[in-house]
PyMOL commands that place a pseudoatom at each C-alpha (Angstrom):
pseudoatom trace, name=CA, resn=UNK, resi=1, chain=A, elem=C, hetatm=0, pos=[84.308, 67.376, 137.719]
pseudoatom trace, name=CA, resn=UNK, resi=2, chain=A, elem=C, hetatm=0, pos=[84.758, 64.317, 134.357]
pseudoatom trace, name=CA, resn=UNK, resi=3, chain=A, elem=C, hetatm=0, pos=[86.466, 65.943, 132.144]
pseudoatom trace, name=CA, resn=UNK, resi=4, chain=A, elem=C, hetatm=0, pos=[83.674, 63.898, 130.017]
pseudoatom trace, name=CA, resn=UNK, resi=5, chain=A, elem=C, hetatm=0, pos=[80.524, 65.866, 131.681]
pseudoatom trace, name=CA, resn=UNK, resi=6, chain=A, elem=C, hetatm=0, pos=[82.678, 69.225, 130.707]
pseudoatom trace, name=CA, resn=UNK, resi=7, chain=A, elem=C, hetatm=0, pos=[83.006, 68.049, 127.155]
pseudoatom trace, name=CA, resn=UNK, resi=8, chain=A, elem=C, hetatm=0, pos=[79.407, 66.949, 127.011]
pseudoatom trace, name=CA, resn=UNK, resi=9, chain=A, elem=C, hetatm=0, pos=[77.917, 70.384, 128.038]
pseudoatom trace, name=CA, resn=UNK, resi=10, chain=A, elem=C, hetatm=0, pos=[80.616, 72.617, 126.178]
pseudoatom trace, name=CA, resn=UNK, resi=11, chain=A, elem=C, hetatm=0, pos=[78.830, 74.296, 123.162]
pseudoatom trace, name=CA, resn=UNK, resi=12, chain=A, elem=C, hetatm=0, pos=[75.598, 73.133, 124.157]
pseudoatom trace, name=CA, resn=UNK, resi=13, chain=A, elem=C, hetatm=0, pos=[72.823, 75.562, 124.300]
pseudoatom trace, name=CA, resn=UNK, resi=14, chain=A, elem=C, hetatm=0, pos=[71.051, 76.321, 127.799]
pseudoatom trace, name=CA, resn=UNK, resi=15, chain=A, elem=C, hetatm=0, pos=[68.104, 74.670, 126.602]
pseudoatom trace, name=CA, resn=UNK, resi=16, chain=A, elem=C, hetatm=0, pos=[69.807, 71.304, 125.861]
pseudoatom trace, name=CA, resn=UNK, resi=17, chain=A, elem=C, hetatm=0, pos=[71.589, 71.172, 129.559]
pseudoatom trace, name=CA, resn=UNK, resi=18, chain=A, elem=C, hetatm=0, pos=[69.091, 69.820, 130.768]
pseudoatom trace, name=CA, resn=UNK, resi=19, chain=A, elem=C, hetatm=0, pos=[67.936, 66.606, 129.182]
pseudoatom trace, name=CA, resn=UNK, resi=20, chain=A, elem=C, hetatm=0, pos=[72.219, 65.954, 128.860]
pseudoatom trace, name=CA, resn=UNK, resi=21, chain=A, elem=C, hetatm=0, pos=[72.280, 66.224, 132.166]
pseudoatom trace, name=CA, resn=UNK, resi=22, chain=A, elem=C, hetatm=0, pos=[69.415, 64.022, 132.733]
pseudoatom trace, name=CA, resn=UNK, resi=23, chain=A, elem=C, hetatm=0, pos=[70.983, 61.529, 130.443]
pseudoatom trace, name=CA, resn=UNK, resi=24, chain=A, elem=C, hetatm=0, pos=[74.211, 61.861, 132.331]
pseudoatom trace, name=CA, resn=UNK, resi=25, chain=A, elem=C, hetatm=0, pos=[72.310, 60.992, 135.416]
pseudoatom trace, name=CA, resn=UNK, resi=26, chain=A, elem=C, hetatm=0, pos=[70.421, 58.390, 134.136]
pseudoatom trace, name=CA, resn=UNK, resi=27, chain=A, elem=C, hetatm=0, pos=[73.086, 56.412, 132.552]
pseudoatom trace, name=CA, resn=UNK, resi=28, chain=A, elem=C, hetatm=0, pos=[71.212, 56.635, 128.652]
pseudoatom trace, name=CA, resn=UNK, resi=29, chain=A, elem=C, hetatm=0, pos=[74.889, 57.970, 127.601]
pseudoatom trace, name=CA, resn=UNK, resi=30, chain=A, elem=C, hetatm=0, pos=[77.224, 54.708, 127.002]
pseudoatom trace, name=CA, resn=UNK, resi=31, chain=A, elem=C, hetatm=0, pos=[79.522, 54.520, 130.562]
pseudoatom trace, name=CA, resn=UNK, resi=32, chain=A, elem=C, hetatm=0, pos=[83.034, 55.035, 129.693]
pseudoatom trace, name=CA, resn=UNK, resi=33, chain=A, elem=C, hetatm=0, pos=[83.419, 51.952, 131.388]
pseudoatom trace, name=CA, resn=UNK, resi=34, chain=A, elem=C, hetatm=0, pos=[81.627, 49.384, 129.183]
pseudoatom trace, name=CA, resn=UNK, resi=35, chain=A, elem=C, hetatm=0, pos=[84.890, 49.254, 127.461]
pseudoatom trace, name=CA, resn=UNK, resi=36, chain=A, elem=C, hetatm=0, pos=[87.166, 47.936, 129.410]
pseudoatom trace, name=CA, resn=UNK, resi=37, chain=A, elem=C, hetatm=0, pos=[87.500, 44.873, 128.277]
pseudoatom trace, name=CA, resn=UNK, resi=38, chain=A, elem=C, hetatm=0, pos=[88.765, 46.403, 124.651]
pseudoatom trace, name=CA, resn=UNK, resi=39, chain=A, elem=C, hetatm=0, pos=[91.255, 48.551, 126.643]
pseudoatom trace, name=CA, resn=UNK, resi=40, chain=A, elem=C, hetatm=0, pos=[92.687, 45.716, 128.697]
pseudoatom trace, name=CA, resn=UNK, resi=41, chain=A, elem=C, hetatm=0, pos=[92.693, 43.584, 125.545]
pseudoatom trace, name=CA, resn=UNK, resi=42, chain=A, elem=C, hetatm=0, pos=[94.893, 46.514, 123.704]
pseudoatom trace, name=CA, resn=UNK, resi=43, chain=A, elem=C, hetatm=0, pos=[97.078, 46.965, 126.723]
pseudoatom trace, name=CA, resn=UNK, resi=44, chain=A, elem=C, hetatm=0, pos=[97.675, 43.300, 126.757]
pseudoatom trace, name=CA, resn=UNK, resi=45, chain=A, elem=C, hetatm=0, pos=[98.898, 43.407, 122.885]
pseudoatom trace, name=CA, resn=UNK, resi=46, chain=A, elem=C, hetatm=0, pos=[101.290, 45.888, 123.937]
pseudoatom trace, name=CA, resn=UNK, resi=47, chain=A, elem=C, hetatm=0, pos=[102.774, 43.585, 126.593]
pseudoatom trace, name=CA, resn=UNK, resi=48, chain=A, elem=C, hetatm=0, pos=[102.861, 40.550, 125.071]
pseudoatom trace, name=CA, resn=UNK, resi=49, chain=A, elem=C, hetatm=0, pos=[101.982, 40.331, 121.280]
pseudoatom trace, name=CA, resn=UNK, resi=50, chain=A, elem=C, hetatm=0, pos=[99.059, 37.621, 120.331]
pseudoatom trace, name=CA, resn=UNK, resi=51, chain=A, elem=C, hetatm=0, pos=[97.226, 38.290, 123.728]
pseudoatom trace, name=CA, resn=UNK, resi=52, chain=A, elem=C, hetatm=0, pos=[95.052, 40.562, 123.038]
pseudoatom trace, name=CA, resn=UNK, resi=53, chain=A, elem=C, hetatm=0, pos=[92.541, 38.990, 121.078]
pseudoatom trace, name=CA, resn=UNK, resi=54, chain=A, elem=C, hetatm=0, pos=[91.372, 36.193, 123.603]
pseudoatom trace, name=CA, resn=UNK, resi=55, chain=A, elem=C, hetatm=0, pos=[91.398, 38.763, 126.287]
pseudoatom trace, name=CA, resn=UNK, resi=56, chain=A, elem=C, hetatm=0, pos=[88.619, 41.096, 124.704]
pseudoatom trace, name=CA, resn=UNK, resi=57, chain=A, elem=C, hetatm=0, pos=[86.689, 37.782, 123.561]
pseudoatom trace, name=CA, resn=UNK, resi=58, chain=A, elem=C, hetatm=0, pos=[86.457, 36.627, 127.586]
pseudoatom trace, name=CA, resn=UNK, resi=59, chain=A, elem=C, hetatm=0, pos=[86.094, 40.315, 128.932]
pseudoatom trace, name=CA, resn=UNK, resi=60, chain=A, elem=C, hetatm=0, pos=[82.878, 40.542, 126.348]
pseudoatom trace, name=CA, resn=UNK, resi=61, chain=A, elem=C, hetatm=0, pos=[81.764, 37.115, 127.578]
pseudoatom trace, name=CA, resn=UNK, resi=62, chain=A, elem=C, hetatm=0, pos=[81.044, 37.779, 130.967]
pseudoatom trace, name=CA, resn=UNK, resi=63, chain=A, elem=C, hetatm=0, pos=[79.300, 40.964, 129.907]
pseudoatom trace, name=CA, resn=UNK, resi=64, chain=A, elem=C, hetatm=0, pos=[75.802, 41.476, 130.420]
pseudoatom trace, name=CA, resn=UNK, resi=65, chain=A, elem=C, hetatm=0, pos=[73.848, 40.993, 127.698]
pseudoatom trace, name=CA, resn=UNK, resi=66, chain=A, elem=C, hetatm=0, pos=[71.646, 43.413, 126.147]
pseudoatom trace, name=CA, resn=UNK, resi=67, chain=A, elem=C, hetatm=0, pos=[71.217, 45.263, 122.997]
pseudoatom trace, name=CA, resn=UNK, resi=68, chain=A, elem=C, hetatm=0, pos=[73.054, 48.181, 123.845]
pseudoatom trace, name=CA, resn=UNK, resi=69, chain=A, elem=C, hetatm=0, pos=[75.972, 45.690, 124.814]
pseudoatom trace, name=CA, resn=UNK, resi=70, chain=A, elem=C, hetatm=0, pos=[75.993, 43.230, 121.598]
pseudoatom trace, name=CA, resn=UNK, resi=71, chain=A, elem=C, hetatm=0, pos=[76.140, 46.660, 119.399]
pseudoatom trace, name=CA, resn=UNK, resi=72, chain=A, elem=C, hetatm=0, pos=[79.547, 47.272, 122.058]
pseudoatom trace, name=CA, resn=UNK, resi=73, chain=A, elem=C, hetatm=0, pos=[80.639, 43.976, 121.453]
pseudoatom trace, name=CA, resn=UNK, resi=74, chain=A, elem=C, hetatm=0, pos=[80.674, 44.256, 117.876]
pseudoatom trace, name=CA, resn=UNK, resi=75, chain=A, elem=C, hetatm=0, pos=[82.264, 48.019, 117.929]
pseudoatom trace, name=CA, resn=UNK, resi=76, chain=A, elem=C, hetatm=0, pos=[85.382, 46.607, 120.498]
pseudoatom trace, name=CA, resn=UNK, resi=77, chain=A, elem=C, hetatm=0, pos=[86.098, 43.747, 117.782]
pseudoatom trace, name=CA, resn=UNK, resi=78, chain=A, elem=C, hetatm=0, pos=[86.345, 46.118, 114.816]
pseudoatom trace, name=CA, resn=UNK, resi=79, chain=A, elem=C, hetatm=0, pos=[88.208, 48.475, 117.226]
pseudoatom trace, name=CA, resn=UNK, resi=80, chain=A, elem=C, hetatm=0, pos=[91.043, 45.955, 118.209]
pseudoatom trace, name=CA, resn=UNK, resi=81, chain=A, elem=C, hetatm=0, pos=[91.444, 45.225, 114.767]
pseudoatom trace, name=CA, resn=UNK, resi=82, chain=A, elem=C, hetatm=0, pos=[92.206, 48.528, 113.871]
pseudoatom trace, name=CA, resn=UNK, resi=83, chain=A, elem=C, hetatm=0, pos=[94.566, 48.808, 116.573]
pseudoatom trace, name=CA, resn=UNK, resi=84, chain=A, elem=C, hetatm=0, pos=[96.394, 46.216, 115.212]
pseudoatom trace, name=CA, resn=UNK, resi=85, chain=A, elem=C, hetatm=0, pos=[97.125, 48.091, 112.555]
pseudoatom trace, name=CA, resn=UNK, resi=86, chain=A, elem=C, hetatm=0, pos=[97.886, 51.562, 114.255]
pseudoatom trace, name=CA, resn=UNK, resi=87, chain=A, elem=C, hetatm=0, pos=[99.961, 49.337, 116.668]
pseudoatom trace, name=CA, resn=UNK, resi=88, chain=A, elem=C, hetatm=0, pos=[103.225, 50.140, 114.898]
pseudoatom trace, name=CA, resn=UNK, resi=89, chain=A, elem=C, hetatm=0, pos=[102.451, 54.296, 115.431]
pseudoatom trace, name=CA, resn=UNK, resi=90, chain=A, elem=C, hetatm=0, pos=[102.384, 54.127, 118.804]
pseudoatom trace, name=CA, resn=UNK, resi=91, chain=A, elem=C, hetatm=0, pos=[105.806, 52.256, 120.323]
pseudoatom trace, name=CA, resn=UNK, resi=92, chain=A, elem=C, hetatm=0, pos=[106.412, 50.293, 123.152]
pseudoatom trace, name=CA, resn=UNK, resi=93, chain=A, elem=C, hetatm=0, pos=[104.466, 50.381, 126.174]
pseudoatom trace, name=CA, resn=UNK, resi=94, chain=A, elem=C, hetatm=0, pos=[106.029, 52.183, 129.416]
pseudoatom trace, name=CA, resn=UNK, resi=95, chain=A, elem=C, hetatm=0, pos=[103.165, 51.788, 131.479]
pseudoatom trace, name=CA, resn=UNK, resi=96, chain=A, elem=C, hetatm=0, pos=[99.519, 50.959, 131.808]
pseudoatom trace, name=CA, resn=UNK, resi=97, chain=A, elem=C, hetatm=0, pos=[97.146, 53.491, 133.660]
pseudoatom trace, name=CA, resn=UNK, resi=98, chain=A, elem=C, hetatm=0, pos=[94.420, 50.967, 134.121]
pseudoatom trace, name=CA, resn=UNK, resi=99, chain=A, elem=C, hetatm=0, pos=[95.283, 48.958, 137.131]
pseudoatom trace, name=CA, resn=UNK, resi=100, chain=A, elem=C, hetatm=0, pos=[92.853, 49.728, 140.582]
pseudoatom trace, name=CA, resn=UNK, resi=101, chain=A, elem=C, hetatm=0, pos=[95.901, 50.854, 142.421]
pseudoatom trace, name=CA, resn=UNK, resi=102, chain=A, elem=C, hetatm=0, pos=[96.430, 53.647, 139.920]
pseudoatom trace, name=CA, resn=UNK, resi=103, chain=A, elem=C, hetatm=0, pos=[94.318, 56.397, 141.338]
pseudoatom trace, name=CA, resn=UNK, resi=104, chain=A, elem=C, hetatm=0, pos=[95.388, 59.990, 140.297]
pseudoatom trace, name=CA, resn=UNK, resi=105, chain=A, elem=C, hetatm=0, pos=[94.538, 62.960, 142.420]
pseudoatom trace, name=CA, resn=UNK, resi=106, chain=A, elem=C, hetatm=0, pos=[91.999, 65.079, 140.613]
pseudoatom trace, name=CA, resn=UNK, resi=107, chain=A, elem=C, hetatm=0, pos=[94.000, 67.747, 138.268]
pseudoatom trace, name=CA, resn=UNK, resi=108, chain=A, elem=C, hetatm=0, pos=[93.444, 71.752, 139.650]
pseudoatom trace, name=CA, resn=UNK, resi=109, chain=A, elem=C, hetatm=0, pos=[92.820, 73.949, 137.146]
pseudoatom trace, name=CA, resn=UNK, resi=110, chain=A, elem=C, hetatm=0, pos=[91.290, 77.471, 137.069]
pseudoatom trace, name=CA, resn=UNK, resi=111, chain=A, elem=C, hetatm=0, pos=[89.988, 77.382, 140.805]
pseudoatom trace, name=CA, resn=UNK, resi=112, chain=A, elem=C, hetatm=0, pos=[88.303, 73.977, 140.275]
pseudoatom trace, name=CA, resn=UNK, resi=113, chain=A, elem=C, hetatm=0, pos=[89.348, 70.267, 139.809]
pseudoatom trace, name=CA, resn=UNK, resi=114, chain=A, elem=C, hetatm=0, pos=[88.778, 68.522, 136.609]
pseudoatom trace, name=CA, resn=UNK, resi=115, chain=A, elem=C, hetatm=0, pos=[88.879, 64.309, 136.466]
pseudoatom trace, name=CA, resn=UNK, resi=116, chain=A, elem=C, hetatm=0, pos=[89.939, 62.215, 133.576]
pseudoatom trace, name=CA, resn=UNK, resi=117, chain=A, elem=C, hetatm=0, pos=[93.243, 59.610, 132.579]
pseudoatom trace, name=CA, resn=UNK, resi=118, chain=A, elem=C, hetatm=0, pos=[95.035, 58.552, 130.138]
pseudoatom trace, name=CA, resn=UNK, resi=119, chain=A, elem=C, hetatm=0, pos=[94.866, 54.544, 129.671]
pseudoatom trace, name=CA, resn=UNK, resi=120, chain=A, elem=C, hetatm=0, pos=[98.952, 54.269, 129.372]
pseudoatom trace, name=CA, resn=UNK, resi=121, chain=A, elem=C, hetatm=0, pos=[102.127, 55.919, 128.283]
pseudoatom trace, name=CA, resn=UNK, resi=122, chain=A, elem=C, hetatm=0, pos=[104.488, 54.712, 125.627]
pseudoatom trace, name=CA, resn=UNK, resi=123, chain=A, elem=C, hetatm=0, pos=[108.273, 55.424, 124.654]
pseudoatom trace, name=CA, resn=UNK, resi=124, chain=A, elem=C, hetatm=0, pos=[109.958, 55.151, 121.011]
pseudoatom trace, name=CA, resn=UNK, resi=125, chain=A, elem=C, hetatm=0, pos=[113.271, 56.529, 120.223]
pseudoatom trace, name=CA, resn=UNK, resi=126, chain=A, elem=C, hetatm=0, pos=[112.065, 59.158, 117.581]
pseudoatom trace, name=CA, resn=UNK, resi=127, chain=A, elem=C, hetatm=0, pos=[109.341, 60.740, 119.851]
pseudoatom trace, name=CA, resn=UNK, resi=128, chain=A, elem=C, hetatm=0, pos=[110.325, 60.051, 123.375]
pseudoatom trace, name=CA, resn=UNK, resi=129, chain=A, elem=C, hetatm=0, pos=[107.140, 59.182, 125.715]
pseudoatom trace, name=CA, resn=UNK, resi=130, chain=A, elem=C, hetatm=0, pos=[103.686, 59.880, 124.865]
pseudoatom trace, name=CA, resn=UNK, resi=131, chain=A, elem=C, hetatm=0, pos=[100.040, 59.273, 126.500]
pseudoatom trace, name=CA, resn=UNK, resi=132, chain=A, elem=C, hetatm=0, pos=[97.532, 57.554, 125.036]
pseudoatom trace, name=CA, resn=UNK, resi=133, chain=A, elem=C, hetatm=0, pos=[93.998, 57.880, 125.300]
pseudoatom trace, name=CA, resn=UNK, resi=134, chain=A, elem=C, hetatm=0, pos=[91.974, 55.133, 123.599]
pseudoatom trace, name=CA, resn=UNK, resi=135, chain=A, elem=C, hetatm=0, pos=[88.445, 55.958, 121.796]
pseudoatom trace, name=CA, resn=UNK, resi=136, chain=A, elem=C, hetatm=0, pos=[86.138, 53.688, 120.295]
pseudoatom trace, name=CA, resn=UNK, resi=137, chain=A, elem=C, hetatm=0, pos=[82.767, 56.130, 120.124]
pseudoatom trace, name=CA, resn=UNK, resi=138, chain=A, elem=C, hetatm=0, pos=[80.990, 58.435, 117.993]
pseudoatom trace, name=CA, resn=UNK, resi=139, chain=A, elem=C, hetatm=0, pos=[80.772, 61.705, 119.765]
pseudoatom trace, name=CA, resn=UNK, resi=140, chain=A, elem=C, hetatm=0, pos=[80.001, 64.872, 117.855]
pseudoatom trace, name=CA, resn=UNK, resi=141, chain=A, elem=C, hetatm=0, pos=[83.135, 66.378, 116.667]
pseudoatom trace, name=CA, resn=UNK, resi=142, chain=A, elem=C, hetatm=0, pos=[82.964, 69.471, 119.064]
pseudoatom trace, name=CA, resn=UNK, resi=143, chain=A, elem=C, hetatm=0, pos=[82.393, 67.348, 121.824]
pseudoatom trace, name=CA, resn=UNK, resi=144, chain=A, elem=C, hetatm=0, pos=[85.419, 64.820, 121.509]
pseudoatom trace, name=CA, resn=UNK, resi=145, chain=A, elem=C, hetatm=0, pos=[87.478, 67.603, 120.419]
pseudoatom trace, name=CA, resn=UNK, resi=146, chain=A, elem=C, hetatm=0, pos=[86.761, 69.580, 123.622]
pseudoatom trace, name=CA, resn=UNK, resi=147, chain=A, elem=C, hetatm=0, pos=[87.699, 66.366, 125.423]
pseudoatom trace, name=CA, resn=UNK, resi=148, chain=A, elem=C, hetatm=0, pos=[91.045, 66.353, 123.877]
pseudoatom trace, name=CA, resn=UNK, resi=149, chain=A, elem=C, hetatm=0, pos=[91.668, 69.638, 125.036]
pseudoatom trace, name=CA, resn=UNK, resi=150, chain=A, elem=C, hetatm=0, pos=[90.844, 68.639, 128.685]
pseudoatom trace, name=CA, resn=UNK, resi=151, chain=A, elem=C, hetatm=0, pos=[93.226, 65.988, 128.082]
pseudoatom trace, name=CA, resn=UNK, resi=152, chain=A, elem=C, hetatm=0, pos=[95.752, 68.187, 127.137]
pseudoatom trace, name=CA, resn=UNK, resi=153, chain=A, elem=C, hetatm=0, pos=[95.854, 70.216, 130.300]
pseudoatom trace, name=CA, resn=UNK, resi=154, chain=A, elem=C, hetatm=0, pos=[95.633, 66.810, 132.634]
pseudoatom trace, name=CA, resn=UNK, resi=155, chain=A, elem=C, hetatm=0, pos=[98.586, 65.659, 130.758]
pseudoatom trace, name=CA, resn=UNK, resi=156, chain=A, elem=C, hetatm=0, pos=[100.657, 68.776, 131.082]
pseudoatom trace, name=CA, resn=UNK, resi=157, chain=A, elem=C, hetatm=0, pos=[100.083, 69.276, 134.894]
pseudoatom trace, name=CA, resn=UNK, resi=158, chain=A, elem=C, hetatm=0, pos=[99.977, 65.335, 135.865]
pseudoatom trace, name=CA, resn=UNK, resi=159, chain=A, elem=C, hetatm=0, pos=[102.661, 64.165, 133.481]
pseudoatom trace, name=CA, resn=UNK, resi=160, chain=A, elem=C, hetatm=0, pos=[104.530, 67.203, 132.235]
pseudoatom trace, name=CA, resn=UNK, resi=161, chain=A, elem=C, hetatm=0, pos=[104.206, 66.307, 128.819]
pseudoatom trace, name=CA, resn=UNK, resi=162, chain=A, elem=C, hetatm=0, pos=[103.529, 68.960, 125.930]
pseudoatom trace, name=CA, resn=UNK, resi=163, chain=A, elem=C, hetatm=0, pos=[100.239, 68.623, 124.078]
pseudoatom trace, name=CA, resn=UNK, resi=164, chain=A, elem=C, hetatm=0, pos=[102.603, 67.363, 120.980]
pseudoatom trace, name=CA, resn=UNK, resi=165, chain=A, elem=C, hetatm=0, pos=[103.292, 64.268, 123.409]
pseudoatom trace, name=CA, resn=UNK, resi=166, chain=A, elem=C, hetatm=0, pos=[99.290, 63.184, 123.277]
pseudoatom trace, name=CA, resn=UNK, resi=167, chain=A, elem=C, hetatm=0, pos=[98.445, 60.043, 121.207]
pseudoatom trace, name=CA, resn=UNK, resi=168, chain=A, elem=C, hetatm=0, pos=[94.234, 60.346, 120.705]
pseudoatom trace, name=CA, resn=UNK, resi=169, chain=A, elem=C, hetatm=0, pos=[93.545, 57.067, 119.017]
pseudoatom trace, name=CA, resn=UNK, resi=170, chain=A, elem=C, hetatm=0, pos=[90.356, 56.593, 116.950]
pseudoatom trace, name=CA, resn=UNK, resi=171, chain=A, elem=C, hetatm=0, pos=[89.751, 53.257, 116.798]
pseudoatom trace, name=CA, resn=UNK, resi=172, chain=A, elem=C, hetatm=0, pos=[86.854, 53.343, 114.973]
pseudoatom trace, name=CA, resn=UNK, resi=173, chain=A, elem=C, hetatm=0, pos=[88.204, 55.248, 112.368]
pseudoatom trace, name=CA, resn=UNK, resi=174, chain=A, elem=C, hetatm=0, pos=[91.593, 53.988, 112.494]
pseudoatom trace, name=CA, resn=UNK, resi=175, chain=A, elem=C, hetatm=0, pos=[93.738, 57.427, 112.720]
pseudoatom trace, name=CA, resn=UNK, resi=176, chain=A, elem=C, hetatm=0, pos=[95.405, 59.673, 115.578]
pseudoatom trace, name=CA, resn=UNK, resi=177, chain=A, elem=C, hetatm=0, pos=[93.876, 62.475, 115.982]
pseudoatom trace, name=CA, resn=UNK, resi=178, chain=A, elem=C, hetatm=0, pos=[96.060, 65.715, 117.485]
pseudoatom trace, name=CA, resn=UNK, resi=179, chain=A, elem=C, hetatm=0, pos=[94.720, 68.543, 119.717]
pseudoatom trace, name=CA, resn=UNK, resi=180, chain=A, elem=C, hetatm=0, pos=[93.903, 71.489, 117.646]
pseudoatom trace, name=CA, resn=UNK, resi=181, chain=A, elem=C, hetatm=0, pos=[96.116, 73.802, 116.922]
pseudoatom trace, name=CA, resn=UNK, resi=182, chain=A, elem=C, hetatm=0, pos=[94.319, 76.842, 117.786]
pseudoatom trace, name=CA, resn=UNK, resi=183, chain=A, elem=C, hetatm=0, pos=[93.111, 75.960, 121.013]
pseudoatom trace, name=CA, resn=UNK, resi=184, chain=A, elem=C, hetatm=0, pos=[93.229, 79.661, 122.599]
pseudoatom trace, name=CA, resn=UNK, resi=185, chain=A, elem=C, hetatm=0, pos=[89.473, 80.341, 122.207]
pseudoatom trace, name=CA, resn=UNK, resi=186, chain=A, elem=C, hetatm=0, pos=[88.115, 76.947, 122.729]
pseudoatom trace, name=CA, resn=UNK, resi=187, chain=A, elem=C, hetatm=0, pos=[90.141, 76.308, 126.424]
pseudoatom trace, name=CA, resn=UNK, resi=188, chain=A, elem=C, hetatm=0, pos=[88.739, 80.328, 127.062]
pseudoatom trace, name=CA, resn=UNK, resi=189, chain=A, elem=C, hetatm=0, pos=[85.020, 78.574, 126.049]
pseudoatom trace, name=CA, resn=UNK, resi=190, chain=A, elem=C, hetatm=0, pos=[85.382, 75.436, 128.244]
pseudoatom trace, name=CA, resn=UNK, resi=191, chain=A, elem=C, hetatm=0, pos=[86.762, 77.329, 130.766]
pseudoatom trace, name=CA, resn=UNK, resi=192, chain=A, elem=C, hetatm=0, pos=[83.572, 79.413, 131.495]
pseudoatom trace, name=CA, resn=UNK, resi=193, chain=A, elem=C, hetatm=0, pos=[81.629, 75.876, 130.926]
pseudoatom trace, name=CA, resn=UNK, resi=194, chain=A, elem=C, hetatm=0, pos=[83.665, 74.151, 134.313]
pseudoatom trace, name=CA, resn=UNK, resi=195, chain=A, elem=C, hetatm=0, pos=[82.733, 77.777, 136.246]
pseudoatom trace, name=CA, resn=UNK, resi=196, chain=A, elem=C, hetatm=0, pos=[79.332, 77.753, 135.269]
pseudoatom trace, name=CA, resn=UNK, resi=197, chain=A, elem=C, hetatm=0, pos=[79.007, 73.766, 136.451]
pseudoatom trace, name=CA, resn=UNK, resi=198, chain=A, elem=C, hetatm=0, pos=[81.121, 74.449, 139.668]
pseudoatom trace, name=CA, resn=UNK, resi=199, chain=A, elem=C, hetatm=0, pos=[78.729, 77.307, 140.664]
pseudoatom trace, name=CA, resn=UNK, resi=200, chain=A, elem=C, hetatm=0, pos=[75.715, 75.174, 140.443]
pseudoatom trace, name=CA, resn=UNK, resi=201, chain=A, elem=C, hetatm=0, pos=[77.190, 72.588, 142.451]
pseudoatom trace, name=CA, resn=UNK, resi=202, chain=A, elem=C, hetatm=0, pos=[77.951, 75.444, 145.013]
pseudoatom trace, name=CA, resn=UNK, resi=203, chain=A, elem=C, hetatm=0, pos=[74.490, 76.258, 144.501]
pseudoatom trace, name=CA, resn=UNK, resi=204, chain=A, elem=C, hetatm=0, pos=[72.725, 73.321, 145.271]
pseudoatom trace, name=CA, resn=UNK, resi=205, chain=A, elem=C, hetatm=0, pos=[75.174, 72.262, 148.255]
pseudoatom trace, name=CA, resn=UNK, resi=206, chain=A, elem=C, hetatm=0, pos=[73.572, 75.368, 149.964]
pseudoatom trace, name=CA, resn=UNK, resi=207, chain=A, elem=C, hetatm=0, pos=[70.607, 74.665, 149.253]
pseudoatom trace, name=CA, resn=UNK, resi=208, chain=A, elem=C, hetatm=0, pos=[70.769, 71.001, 150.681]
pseudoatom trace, name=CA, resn=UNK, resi=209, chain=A, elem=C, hetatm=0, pos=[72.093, 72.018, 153.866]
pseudoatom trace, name=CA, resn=UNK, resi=210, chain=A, elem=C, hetatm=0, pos=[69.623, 74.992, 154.263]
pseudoatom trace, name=CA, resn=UNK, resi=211, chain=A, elem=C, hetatm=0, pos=[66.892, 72.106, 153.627]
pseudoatom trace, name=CA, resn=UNK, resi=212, chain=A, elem=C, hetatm=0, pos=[68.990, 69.497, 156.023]
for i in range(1, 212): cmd.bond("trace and resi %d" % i, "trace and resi %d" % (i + 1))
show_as sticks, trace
zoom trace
């Protein structure tokens, strides 16, 4: 199970599972993938400095174009700017998650699986190594906090890193934005949310094969 689809669902009310779902299905909500071409721009700053730029303007080039993808376009240009500026925060780049042959084994956790990366790592010599996750939407706060959270437990059982060592950058709003402190009631919360999902799955499986 995305990590995203968790975070999506968590705090929603029964009656809105539905049409998210639907959305989900449909493809309304903006893929996580229609930026890529801002993340490989940013990973290319980090590797060699003055890249970046000319990398996000090709990537958005051979984009489709459509409405939903010129409002993209202009949201990746204002977010590589800022990242420019957060650039210093972050140190130097140990490795980039975003190649195909990095392929990460789905993360157990509380009987299930959850899904979900980190788009690289870096090291300075004040904070040691870090993972950064890079976000350039507008989700409801509950909703992109509960992704954090998820992001917190992939990074402690895939990486071994401390929630302390996660770097959520905002890129619209320019800022870093830490897992919550209080997390105890909220992981309890999302928790019941990846049950509840898993047990439907389960649910319609059997169906399908009593229908096969």
């Amino acid at each position: 199970m995305h990590i995203y689809v968790i975070a999506s669902l968590y705090k929603a009310s029964p009656a809105k599972w539905l049409g998210i779902i639907r959305e989900l299905q449909g493809g309304k909500e903006i893929s996580l993938a229609q930026y890529a071409p801002l993340r490989r721009a940013i990973v290319a700053e980090m590797e060699r400095f003055g890249t970046g730029k000319s990398i996000l303007v090709q990537g958005l080039s051979l984009r489709k174009r459509s409405p939903v993808q010129e409002t993209i376009a202009v949201k990746s240009k204002i977010a590589f700017n800022n990242f420019l500026e957060l650039k210093p925060q972050l140190g130097v780049l140990k490795q980039s998650y975003l190649s195909r042959s990095y392929n990460p084994s789905p993360v157990p956790w509380k009987g299930g699986t959850i899904e979900g990366r980190f788009h690289f790592s870096v090291m300075s010599p004040k904070n040691g190594e870090k993972q950064v996750y890079l976000y350039a939407s507008d989700w409801p706060d509950e909703k992109r906090d509960a992704f954090i959270e998820l992001l917190t437990i992939i990074a402690s059982i895939r990486h071994s890193t401390t929630r302390e060592q996660i770097l959520f950058v905002d890129l619209l709003q320019s800022k870093i934005i830490p897992p919550k402190r209080n997390y105890k009631k909220m992981r309890g919360d999302l928790k019941q949310t990846m049950e509840l999902l898993f047990e439907m799955e389960k649910m319609f499986a059997v169906r399908h094969e009593d229908e096969s």
